[in-house]
TISE-786913 format. One line per 8 residues: number of its first residue (from 1); their letters; for each residue y, z, x of N, C-alpha, C. Coordinates in steps of 0.2 Angstrom, whole numbers, plus 2048, in hexadecimal, padded with zeros to 3 digits. Layout:
% residues N
NUM) A) Y,Z,X,Y,Z,X,Y,Z,X ~ ...
END
This chain:
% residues 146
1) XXXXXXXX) C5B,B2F,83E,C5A,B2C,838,C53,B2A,836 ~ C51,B2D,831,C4B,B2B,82F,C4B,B27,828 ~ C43,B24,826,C43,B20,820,C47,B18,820 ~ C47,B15,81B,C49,B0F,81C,C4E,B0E,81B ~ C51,B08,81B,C59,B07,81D,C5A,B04,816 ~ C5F,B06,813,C62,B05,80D,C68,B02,80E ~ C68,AFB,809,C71,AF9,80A,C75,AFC,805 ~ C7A,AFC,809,C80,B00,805,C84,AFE,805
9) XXXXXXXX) C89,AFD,801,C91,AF9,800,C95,B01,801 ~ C9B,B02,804,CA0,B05,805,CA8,B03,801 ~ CA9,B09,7FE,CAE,B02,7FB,CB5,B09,7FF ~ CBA,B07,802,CBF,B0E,805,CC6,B0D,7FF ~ CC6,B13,800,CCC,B14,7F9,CD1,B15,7FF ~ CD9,B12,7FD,CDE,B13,7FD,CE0,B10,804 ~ CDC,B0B,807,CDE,B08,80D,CE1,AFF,809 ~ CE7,AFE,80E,CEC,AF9,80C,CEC,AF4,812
17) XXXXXXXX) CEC,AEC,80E,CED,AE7,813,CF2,AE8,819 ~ CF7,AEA,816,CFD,AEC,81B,D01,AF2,819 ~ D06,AF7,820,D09,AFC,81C,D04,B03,81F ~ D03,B07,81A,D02,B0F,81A,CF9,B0B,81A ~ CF6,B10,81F,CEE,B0F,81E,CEB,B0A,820 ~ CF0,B05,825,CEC,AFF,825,CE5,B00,82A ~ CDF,AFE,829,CDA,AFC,82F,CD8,AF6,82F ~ CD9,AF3,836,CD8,AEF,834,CCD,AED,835
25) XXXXXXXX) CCC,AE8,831,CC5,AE8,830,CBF,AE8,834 ~ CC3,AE5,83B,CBD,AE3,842,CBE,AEC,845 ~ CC0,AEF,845,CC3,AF7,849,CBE,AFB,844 ~ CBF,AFA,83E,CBB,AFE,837,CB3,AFA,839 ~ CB2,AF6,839,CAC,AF3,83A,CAA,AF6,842 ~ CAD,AF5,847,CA9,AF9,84B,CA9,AFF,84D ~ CAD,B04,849,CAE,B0C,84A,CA5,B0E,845 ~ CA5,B0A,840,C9D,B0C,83B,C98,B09,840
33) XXXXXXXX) C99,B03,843,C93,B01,846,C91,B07,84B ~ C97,B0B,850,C98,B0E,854,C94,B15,852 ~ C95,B17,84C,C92,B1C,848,C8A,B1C,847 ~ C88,B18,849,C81,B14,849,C7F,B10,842 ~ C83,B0D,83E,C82,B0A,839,C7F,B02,838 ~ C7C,AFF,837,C7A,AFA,837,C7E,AF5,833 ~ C7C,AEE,837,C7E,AE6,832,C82,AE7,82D ~ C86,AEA,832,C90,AEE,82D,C95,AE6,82C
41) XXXXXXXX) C94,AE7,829,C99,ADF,825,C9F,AE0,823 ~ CA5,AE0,823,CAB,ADF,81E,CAC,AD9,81A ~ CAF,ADC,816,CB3,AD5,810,CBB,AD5,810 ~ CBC,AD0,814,CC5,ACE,814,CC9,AD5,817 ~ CCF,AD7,816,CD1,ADA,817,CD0,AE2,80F ~ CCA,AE3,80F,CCA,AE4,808,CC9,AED,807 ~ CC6,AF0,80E,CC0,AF4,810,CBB,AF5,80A ~ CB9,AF2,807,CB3,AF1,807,CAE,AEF,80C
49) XXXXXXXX) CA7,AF2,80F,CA3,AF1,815,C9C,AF2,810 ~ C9A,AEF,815,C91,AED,811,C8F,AEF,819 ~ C89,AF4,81B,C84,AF6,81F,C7E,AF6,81C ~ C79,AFA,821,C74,AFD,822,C74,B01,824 ~ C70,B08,820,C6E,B0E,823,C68,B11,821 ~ C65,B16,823,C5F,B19,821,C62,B21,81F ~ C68,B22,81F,C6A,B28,81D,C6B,B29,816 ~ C6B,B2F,811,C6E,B2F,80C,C75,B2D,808
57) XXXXXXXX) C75,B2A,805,C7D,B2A,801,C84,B2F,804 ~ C7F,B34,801,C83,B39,803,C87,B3B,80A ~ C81,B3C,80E,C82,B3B,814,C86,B35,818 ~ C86,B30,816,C8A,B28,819,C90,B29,818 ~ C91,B28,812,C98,B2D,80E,C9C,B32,812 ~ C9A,B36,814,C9C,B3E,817,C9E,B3A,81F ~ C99,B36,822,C9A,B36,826,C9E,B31,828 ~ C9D,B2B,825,CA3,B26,824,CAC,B29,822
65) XXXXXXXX) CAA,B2D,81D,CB2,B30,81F,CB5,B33,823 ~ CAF,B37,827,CB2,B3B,82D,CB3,B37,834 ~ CAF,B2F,832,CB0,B2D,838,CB9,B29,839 ~ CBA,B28,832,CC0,B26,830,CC7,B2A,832 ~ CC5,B2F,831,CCB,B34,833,CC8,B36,838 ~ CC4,B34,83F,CC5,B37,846,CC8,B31,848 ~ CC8,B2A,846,CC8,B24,84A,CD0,B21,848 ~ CD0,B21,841,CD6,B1F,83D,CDB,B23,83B
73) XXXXXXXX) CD8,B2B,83A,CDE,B2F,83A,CDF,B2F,833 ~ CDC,B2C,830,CDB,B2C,827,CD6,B2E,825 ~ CDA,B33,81E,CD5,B35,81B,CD5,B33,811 ~ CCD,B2E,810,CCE,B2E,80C,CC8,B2D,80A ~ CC7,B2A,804,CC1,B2A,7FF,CBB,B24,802 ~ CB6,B28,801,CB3,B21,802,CAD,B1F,7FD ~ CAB,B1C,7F9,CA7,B19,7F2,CA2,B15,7F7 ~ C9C,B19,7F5,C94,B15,7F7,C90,B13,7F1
81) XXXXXXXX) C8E,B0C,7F1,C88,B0B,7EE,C84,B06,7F1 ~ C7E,B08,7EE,C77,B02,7F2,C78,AFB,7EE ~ C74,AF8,7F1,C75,AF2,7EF,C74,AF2,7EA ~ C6B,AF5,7E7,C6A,AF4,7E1,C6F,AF7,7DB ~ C74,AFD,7DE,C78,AFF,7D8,C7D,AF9,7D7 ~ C7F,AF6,7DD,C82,AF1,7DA,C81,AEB,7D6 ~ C7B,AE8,7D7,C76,AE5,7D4,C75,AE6,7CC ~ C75,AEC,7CC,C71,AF0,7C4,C7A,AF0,7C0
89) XXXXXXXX) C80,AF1,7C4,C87,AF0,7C1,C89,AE9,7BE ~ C85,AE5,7C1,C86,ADE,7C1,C82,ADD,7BB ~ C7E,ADD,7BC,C78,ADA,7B7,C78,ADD,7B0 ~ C7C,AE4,7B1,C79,AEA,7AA,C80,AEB,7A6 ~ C86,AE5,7A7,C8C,AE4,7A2,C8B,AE6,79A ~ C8E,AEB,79B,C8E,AEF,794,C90,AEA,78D ~ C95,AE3,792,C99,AE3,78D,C95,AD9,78B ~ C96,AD9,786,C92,AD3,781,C94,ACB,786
97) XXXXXXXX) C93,AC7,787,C96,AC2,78A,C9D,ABF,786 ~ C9B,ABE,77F,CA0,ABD,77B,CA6,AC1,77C ~ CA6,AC7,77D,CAA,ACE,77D,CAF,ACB,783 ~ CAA,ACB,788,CAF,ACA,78C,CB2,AC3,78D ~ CAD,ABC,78A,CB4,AB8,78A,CB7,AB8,786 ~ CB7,ABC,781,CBF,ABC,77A,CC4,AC2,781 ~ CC1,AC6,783,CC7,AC9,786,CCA,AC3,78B ~ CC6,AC0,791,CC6,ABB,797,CD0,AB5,793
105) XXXXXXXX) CCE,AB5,78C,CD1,AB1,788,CD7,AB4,787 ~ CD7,AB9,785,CDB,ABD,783,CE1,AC0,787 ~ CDF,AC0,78D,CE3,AC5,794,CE7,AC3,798 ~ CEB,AC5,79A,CEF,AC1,7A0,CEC,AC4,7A8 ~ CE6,ABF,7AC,CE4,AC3,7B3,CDD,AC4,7AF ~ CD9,AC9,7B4,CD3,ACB,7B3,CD2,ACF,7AC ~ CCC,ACE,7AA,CCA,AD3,7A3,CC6,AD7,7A4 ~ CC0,AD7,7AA,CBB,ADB,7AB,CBB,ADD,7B1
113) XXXXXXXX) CBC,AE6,7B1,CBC,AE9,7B6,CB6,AEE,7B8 ~ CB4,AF2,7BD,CB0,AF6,7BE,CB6,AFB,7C2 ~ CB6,B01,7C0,CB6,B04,7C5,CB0,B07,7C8 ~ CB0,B0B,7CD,CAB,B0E,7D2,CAE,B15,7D5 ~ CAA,B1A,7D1,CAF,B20,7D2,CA8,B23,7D7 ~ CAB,B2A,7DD,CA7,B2C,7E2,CA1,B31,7DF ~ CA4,B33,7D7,C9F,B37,7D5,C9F,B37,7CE ~ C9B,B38,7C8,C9B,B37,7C1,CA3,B3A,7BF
121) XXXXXXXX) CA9,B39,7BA,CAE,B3C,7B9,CAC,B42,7B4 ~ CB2,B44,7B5,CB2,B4B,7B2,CB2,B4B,7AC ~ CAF,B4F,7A7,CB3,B4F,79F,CBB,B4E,79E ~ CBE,B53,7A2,CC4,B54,7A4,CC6,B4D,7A2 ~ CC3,B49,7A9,CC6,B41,7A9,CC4,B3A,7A5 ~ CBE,B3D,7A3,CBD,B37,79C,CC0,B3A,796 ~ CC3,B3F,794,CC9,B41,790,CD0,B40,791 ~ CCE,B3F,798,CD9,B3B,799,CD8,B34,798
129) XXXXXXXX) CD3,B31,79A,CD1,B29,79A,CD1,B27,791 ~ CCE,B2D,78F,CCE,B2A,788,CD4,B2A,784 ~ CD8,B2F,787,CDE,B30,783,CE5,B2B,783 ~ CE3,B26,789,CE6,B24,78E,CE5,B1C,78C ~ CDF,B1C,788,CDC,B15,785,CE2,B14,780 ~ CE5,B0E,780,CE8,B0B,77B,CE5,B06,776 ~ CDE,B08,776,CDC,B03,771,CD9,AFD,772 ~ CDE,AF9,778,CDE,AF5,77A,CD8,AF5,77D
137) XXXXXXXX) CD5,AF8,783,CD0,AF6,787,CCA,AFA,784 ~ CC5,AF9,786,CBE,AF9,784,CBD,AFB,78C ~ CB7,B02,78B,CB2,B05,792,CAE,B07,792 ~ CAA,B07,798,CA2,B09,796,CA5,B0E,79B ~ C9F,B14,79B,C9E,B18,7A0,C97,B19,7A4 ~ C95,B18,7A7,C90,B17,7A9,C8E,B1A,7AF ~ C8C,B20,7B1,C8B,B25,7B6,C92,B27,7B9 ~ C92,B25,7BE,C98,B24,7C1,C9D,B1D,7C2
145) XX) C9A,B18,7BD,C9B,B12,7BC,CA1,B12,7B8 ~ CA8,B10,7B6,CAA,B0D,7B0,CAD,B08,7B0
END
């Protein structure tokens, strides 16, 4: 591994507190560290994992899920982003503060979401999203952000 060590959050699609897919998060925390990943951290039973690496995205990614399915037997998705994209999602809310607290007012539960998709969606998919909008909700899109 060369170059510097970039944080990254992991976020793992389709793993359950309990039931089908469970890991639990000290087993998942030491199979990444075991990978040679650095200052690997989880959140609750969440998989979400925050390390360090000097590898590419791409690369982390590929090999986090491979390490996944040789250790856990699962196979699934896994969503990386660096700190600072996390940073820039926080900070760079498409939507006005009033906006969102007349929605905050309005909802039953959360009003503002992010999803975080592995890679930009398709036109395919922002034409069923769109189709699929009732009016109701408001979305940005924003790389692979919505």
């Amino acid at each position: 591994m060369a170059g510097n060590h970039q944080i990254y959050v992991a976020l793992l699609r389709g793993i359950n507190v309990g039931g089908k897919n469970k890991i639990k998060m000290t087993e998942l925390r030491s199979a990444l560290e075991n990978m040679g990943l650095r200052r690997v951290k989880t959140y609750i039973q969440s998989g979400n994992v925050l390390f360090e690496s000097s590898d590419a995205e791409a690369t982390v990614r590929q090999r986090i899920e491979q390490e996944i399915a040789a250790v856990f037997g699962m196979t699934l998705t896994v969503v990386i982003r660096t700190a600072e994209e996390m940073e820039k999602i926080i900070g760079h809310c498409p939507f006005s503060p009033e906006l969102i607290a007349e929605a905050a007012a309005t909802c039953v539960g959360e009003s503002l979401y992010v999803a975080l998709l592995p890679e930009p969606p398709l036109p395919s998919g922002i034409e069923k999203l769109a189709t699929a909008n009732n009016e109701d909700d408001a979305y940005e899109i924003v790389g692979r952000d919505v």
